[in-house]
VEXLO-286799 format. One record per atom (N, C-alpha, C): x, y negated, z; residue number from 0; residue in three letters. Coordinates in nm, 4 decimals, padded with zeros to 6 digits, always signed. Example, Ala and Ser with C-alpha at 12.3 -4.5 7.8 and 13.67 -1.06 7.14 Angstrom:
BEGIN
+----------+----------+----------+-----+-----+
!        x !        y !        z !   i !  aa !
+----------+----------+----------+-----+-----+
! +01.3190 ! +00.5690 ! +00.7800 !   0 ! Ala !
! +01.2300 ! +00.4500 ! +00.7800 !   0 ! Ala !
! +01.3200 ! +00.3300 ! +00.7800 !   0 ! Ala !
! +01.2850 ! +00.2250 ! +00.7080 !   1 ! Ser !
! +01.3670 ! +00.1060 ! +00.7140 !   1 ! Ser !
! +01.2900 ! -00.0030 ! +00.7870 !   1 ! Ser !
+----------+----------+----------+-----+-----+
***
This chain:
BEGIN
+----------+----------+----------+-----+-----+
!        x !        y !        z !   i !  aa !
+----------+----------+----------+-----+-----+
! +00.0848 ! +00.1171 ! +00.0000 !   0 ! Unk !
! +00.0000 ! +00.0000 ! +00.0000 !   0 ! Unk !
! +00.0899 ! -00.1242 ! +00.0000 !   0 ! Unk !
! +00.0752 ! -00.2485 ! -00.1110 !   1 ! Unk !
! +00.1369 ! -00.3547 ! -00.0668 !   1 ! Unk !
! +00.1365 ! -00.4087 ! +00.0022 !   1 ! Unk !
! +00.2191 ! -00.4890 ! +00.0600 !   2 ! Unk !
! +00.2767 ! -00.5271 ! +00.1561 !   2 ! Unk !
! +00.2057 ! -00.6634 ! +00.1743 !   2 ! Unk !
! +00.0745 ! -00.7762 ! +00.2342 !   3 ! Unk !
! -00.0055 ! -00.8573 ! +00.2071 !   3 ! Unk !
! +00.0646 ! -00.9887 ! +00.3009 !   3 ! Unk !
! +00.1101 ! -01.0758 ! +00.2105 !   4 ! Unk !
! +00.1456 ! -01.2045 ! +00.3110 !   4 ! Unk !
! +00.0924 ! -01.3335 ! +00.3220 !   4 ! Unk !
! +00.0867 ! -01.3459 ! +00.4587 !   5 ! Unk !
! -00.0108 ! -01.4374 ! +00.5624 !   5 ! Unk !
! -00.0095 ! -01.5599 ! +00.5007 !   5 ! Unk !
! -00.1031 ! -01.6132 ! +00.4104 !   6 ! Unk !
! -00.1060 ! -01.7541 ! +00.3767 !   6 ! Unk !
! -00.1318 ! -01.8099 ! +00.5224 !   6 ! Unk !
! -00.0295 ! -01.9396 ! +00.4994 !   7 ! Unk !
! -00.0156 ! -02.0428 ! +00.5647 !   7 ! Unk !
! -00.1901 ! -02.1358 ! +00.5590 !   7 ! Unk !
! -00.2631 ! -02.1765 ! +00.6242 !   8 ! Unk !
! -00.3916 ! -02.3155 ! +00.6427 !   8 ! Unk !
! -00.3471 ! -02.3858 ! +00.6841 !   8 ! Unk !
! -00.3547 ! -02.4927 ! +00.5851 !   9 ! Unk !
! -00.2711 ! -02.6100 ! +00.6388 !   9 ! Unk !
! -00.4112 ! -02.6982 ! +00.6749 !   9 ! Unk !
! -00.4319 ! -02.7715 ! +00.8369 !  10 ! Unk !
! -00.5491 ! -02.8142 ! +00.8520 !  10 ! Unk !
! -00.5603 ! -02.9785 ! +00.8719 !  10 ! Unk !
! -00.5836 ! -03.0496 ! +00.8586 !  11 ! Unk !
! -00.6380 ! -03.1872 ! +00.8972 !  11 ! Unk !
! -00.6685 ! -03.1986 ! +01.0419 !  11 ! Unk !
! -00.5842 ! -03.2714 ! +01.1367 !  12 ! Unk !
! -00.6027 ! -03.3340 ! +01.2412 !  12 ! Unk !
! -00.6088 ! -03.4935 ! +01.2252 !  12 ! Unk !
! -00.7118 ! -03.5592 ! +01.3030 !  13 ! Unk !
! -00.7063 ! -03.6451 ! +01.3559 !  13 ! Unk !
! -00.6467 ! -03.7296 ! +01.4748 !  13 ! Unk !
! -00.5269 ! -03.8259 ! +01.4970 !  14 ! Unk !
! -00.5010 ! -03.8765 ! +01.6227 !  14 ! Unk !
! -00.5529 ! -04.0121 ! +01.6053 !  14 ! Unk !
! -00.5864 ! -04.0519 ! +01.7656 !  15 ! Unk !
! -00.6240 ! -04.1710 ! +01.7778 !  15 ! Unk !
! -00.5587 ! -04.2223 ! +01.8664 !  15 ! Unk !
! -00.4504 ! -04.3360 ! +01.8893 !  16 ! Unk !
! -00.3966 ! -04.3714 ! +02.0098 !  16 ! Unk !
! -00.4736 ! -04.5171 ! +02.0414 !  16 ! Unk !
! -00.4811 ! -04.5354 ! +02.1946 !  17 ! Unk !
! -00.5421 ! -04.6889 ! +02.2192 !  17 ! Unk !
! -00.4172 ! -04.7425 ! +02.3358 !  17 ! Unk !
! -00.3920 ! -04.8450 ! +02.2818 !  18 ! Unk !
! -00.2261 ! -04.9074 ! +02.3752 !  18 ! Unk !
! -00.3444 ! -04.9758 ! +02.5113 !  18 ! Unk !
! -00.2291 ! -04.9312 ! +02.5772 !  19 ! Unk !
! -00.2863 ! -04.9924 ! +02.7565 !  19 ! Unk !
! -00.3044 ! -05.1671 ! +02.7082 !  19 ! Unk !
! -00.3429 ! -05.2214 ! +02.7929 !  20 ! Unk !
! -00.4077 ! -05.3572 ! +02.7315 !  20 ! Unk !
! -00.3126 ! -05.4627 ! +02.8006 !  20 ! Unk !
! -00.2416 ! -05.5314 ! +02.7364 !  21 ! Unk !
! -00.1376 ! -05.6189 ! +02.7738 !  21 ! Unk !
! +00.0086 ! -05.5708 ! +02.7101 !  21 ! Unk !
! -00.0277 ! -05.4664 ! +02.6597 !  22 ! Unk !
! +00.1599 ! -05.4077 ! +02.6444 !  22 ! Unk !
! +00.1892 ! -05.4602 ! +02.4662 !  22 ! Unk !
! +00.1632 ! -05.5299 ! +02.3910 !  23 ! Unk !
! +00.2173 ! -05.5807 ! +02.2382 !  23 ! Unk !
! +00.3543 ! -05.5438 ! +02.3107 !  23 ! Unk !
! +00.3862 ! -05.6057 ! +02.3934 !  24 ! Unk !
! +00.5639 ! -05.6273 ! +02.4231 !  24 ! Unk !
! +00.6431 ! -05.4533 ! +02.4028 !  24 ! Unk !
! +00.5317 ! -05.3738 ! +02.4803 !  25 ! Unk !
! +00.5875 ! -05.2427 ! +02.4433 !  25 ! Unk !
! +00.6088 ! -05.2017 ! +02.3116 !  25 ! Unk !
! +00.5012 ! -05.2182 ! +02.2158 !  26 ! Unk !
! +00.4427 ! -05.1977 ! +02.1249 !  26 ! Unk !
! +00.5568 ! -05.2441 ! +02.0071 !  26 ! Unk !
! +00.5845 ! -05.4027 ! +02.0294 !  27 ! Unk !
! +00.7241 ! -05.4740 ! +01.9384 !  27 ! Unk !
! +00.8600 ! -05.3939 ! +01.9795 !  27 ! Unk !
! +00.8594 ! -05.3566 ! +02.0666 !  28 ! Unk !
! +01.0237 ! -05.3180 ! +02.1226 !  28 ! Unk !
! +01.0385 ! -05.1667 ! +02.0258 !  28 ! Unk !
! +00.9317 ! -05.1121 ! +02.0532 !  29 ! Unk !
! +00.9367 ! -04.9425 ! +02.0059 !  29 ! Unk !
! +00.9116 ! -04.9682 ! +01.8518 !  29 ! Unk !
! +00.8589 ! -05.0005 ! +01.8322 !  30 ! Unk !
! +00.7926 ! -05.0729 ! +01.6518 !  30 ! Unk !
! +00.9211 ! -04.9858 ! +01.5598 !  30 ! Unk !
! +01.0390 ! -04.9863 ! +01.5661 !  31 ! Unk !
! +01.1018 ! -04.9790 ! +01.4796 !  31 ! Unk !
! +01.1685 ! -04.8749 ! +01.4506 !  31 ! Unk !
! +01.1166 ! -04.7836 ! +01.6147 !  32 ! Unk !
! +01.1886 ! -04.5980 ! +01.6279 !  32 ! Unk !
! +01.0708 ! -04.5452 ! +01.6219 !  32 ! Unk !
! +00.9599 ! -04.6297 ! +01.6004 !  33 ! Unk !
! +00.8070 ! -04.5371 ! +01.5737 !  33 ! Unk !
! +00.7994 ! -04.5111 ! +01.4425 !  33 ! Unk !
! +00.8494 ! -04.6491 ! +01.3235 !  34 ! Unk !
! +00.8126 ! -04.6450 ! +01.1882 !  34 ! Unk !
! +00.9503 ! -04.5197 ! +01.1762 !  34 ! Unk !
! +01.0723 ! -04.5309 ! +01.1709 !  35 ! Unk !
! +01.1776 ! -04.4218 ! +01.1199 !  35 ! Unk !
! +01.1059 ! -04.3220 ! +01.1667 !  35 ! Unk !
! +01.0611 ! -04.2789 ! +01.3215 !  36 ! Unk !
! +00.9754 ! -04.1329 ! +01.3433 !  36 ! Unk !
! +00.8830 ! -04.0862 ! +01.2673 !  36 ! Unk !
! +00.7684 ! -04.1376 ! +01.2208 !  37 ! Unk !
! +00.6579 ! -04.0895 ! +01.1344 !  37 ! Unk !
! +00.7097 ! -04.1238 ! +00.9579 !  37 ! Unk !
! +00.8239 ! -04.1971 ! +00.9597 !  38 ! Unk !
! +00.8858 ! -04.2008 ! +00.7978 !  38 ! Unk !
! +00.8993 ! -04.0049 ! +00.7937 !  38 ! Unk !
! +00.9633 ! -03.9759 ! +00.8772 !  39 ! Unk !
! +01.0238 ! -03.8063 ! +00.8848 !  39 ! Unk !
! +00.9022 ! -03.7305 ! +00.8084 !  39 ! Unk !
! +00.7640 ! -03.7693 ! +00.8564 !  40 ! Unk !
! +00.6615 ! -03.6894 ! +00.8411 !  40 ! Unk !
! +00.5725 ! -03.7436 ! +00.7493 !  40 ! Unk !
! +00.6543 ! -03.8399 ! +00.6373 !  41 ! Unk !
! +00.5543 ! -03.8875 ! +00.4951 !  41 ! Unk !
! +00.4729 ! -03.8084 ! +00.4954 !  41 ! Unk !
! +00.5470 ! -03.6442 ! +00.4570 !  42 ! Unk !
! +00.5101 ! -03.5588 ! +00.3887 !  42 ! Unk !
! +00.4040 ! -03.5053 ! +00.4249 !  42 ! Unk !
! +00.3581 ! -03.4806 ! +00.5428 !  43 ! Unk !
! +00.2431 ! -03.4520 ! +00.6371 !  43 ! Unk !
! +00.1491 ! -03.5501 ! +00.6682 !  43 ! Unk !
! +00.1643 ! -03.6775 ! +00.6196 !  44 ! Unk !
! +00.0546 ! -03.7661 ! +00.6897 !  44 ! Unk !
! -00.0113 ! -03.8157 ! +00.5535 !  44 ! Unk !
! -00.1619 ! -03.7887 ! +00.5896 !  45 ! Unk !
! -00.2593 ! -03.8144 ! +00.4765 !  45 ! Unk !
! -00.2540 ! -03.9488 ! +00.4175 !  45 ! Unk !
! -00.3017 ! -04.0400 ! +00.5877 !  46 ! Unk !
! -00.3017 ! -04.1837 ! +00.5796 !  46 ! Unk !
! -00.2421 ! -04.2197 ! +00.7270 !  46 ! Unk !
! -00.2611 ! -04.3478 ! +00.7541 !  47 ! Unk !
! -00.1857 ! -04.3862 ! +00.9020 !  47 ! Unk !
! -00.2226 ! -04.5212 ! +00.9288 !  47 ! Unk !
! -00.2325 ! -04.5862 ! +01.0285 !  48 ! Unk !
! -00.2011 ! -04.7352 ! +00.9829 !  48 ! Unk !
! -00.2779 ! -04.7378 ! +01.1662 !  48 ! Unk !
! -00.2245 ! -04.9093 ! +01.1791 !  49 ! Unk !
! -00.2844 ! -04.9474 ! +01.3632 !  49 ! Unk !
! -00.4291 ! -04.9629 ! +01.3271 !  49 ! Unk !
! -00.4991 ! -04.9811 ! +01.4814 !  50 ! Unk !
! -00.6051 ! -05.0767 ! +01.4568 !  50 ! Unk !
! -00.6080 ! -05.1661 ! +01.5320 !  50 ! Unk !
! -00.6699 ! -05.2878 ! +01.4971 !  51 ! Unk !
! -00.5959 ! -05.4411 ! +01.5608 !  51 ! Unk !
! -00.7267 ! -05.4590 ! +01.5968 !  51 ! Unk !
! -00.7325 ! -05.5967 ! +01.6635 !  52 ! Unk !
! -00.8071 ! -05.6957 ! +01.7321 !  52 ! Unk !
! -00.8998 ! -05.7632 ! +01.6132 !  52 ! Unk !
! -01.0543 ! -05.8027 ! +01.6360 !  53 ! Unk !
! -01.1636 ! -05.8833 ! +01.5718 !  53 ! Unk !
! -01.0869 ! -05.9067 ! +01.4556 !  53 ! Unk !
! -00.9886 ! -06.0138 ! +01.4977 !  54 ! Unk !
! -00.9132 ! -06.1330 ! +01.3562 !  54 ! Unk !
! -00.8297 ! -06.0894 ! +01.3342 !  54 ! Unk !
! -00.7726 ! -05.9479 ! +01.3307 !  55 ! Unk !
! -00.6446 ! -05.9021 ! +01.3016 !  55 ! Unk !
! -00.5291 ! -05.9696 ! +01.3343 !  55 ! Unk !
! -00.5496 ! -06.0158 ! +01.4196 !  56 ! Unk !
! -00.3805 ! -06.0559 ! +01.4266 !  56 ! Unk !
! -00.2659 ! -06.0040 ! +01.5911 !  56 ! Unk !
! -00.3390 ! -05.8462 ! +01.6169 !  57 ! Unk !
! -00.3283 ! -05.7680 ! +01.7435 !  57 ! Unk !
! -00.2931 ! -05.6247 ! +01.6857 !  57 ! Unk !
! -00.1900 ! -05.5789 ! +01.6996 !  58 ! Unk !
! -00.2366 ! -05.3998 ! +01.7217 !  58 ! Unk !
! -00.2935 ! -05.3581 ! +01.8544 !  58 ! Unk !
! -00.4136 ! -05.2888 ! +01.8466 !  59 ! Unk !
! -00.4814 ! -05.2118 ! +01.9819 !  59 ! Unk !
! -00.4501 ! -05.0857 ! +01.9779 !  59 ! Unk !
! -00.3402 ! -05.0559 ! +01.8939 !  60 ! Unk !
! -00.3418 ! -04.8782 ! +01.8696 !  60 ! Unk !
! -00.3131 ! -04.8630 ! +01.7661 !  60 ! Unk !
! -00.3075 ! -04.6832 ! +01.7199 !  61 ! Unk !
! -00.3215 ! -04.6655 ! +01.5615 !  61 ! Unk !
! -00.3693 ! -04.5310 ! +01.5525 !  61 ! Unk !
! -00.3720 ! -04.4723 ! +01.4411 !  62 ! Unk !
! -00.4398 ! -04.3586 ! +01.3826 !  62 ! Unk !
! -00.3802 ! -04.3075 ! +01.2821 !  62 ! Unk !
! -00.3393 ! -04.1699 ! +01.3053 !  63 ! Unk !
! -00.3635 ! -04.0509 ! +01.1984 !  63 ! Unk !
! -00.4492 ! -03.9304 ! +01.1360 !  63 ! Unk !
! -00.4061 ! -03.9043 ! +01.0221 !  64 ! Unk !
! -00.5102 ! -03.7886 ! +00.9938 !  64 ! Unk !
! -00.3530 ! -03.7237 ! +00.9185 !  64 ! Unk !
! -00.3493 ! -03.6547 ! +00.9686 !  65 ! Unk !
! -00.2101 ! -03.5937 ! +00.9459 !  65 ! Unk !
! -00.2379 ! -03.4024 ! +00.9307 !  65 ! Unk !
! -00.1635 ! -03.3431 ! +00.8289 !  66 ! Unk !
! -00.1812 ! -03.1766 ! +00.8048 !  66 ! Unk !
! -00.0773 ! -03.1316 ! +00.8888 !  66 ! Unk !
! -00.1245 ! -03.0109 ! +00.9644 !  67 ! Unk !
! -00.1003 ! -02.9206 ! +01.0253 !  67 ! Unk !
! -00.1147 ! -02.7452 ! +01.0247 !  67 ! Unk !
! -00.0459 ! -02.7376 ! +01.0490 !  68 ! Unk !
! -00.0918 ! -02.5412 ! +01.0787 !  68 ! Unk !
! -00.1395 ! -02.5035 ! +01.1961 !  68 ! Unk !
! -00.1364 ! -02.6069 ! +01.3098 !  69 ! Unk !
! -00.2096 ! -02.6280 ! +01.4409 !  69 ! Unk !
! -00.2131 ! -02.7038 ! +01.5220 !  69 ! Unk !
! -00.3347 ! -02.6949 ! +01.6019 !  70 ! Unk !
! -00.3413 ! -02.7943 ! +01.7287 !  70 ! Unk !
! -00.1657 ! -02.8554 ! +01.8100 !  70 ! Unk !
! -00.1049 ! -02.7341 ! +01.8259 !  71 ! Unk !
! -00.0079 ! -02.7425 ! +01.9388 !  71 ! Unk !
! +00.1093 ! -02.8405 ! +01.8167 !  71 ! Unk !
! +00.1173 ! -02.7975 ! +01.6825 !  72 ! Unk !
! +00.2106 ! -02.9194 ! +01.5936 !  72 ! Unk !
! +00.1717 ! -03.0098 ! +01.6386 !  72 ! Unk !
! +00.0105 ! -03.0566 ! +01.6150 !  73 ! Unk !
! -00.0115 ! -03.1856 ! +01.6340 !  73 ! Unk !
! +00.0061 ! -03.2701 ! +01.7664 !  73 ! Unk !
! +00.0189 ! -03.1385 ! +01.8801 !  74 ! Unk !
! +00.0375 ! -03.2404 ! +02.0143 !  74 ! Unk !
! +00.1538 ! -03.2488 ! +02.0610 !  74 ! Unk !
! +00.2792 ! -03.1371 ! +01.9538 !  75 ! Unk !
! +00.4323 ! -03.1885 ! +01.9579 !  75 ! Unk !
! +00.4596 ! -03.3073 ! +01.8898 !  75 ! Unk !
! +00.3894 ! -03.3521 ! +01.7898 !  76 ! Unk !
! +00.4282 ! -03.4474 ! +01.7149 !  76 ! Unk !
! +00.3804 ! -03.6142 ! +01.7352 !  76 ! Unk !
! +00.2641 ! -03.6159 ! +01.8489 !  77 ! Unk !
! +00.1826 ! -03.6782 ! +01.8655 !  77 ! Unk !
! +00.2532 ! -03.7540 ! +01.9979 !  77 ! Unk !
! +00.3818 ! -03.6551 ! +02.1127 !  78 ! Unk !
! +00.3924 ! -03.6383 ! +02.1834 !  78 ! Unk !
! +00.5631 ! -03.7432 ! +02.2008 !  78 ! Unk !
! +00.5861 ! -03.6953 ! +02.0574 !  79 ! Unk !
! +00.7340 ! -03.7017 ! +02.0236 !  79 ! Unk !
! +00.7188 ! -03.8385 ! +01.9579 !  79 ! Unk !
! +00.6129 ! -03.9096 ! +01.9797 !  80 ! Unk !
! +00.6141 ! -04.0577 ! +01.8743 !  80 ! Unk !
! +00.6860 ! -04.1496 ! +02.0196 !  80 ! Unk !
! +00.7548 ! -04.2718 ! +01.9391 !  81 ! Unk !
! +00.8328 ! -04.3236 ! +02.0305 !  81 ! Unk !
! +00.7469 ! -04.4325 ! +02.1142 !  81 ! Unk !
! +00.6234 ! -04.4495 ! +02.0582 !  82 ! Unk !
! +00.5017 ! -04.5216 ! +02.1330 !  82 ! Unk !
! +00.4642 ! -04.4448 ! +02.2397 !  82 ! Unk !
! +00.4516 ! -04.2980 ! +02.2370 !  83 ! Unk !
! +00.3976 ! -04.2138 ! +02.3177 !  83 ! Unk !
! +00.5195 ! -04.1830 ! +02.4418 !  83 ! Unk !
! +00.6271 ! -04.1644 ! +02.4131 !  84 ! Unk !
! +00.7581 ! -04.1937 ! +02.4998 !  84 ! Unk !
! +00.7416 ! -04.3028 ! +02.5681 !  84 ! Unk !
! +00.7242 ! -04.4158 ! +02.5290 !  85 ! Unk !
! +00.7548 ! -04.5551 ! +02.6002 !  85 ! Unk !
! +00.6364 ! -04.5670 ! +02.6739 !  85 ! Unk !
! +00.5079 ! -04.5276 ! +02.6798 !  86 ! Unk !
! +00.4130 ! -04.5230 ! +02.7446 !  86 ! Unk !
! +00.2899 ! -04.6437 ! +02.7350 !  86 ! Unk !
! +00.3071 ! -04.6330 ! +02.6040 !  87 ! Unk !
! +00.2132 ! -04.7286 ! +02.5504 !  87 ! Unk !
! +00.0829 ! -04.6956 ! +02.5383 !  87 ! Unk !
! +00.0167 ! -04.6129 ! +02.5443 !  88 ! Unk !
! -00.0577 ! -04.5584 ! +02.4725 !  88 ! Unk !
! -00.1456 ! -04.5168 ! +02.6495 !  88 ! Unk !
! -00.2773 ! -04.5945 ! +02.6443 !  89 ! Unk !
! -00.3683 ! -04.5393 ! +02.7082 !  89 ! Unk !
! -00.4411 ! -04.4368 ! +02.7028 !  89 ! Unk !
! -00.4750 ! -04.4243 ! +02.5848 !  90 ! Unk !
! -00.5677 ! -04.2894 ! +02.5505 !  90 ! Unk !
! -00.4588 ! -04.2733 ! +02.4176 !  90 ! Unk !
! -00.4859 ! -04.1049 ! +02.4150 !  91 ! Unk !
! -00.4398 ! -04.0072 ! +02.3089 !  91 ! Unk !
! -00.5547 ! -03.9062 ! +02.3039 !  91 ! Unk !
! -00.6199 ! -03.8874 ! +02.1418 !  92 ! Unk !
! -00.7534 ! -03.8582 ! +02.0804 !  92 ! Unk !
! -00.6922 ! -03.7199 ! +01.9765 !  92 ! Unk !
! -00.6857 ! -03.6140 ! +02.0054 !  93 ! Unk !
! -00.6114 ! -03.5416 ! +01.8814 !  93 ! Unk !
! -00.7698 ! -03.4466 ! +01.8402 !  93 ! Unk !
! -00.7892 ! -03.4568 ! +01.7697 !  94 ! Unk !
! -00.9081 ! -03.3193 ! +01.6653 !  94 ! Unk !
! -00.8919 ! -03.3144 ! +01.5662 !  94 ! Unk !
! -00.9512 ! -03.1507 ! +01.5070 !  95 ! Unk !
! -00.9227 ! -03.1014 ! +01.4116 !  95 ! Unk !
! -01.0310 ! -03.2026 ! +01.3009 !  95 ! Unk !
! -01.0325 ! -03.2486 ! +01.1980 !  96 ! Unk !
! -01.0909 ! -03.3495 ! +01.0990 !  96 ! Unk !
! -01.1062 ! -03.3026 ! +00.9795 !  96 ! Unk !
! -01.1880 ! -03.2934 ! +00.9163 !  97 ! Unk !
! -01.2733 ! -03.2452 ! +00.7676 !  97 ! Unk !
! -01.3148 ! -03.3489 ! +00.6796 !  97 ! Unk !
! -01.2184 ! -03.3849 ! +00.5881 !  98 ! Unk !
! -01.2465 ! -03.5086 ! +00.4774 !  98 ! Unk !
! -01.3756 ! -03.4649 ! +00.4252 !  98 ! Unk !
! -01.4963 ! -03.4937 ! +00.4453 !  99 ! Unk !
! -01.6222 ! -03.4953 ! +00.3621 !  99 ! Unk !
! -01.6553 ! -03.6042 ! +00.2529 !  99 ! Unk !
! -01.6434 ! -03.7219 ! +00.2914 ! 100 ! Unk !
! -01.6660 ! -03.8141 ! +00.2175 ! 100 ! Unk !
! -01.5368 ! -03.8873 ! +00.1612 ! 100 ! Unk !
! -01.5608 ! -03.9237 ! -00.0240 ! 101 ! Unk !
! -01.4708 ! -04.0353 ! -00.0654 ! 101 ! Unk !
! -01.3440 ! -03.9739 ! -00.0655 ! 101 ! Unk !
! -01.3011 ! -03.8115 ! -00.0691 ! 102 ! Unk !
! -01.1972 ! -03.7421 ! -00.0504 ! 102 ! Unk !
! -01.1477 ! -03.7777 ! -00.1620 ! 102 ! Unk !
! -01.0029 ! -03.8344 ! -00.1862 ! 103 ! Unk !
! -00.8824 ! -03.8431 ! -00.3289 ! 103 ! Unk !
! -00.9126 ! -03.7276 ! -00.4120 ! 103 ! Unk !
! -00.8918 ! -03.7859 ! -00.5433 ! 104 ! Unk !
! -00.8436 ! -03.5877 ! -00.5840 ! 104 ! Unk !
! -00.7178 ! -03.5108 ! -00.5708 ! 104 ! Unk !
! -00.7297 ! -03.4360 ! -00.5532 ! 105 ! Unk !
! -00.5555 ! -03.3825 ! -00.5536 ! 105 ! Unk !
! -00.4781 ! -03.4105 ! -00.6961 ! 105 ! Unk !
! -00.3553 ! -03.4248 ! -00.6352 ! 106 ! Unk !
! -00.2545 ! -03.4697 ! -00.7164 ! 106 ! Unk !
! -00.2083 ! -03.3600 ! -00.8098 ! 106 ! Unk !
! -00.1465 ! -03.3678 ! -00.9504 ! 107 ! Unk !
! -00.1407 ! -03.2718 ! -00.9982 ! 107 ! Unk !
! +00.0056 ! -03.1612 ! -01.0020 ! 107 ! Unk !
+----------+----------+----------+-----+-----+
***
C-alpha cells in the first residue's frame, strides 16, 4: 500500500492587540523591532495594519489575519512581537478566521 502524506492546512487566524491607554511612548520606542519582526513573516501575513483613534492621528493597537498550521504558531508568534515583549498591549484577541466576504483571488 502507498505510503499517504499528511497535507499540511494552512489556517487563517485572527489577532487583535489593544495598547494599555497612555503608552504611544511604548508603542514609538518598540515601533522599529516590531516592523523588522513581522517584515520576517511577509510571507504569512494576509493583511496587518494598527487601529488608531476617531481622527487618526493615534495607534490604539493593531491587527492581523495571518496563516497558520495552528493555534499554538499563532500564540508563539503573537507572543514574540516586540510590542507584546515591552508590554504594551492590554488585551491580546487570537481566533481562528474564515475570509467569507470580498476574498482576493488567488494569485497565480
Amino acid at each position: 500500500m502507498p505510503r499517504m502524506e499528511r497535507e499540511t492546512r494552512e489556517v487563517l487566524f485572527l489577532i487583535v492587540n489593544i495598547d494599555k491607554p497612555g503608552r504611544n511612548d511604548l508603542r514609538l520606542a518598540n515601533r522599529p523591532a516590531q516592523h523588522d519582526y513581522i517584515e520576517a513573516f511577509r510571507d504569512r501575513i494576509r493583511f496587518a495594519g494598527p487601529t488608531v483613534t476617531e481622527d487618526g492621528t493615534m495607534s490604539t493597537g493593531n491587527m492581523f489575519v495571518i496563516e497558520a498550521e495552528s493555534y499554538e504558531e499563532v500564540l508563539a508568534f503573537a507572543r514574540d512581537d516586540p510590542y507584546y515583549k515591552a508590554g504594551l498591549f492590554d488585551t491580546t484577541l487570537i481566533r481562528p478566521w474564515k475570509w467569507t466576504f470580498n476574498e482576493p483571488p488567488e494569485a497565480p
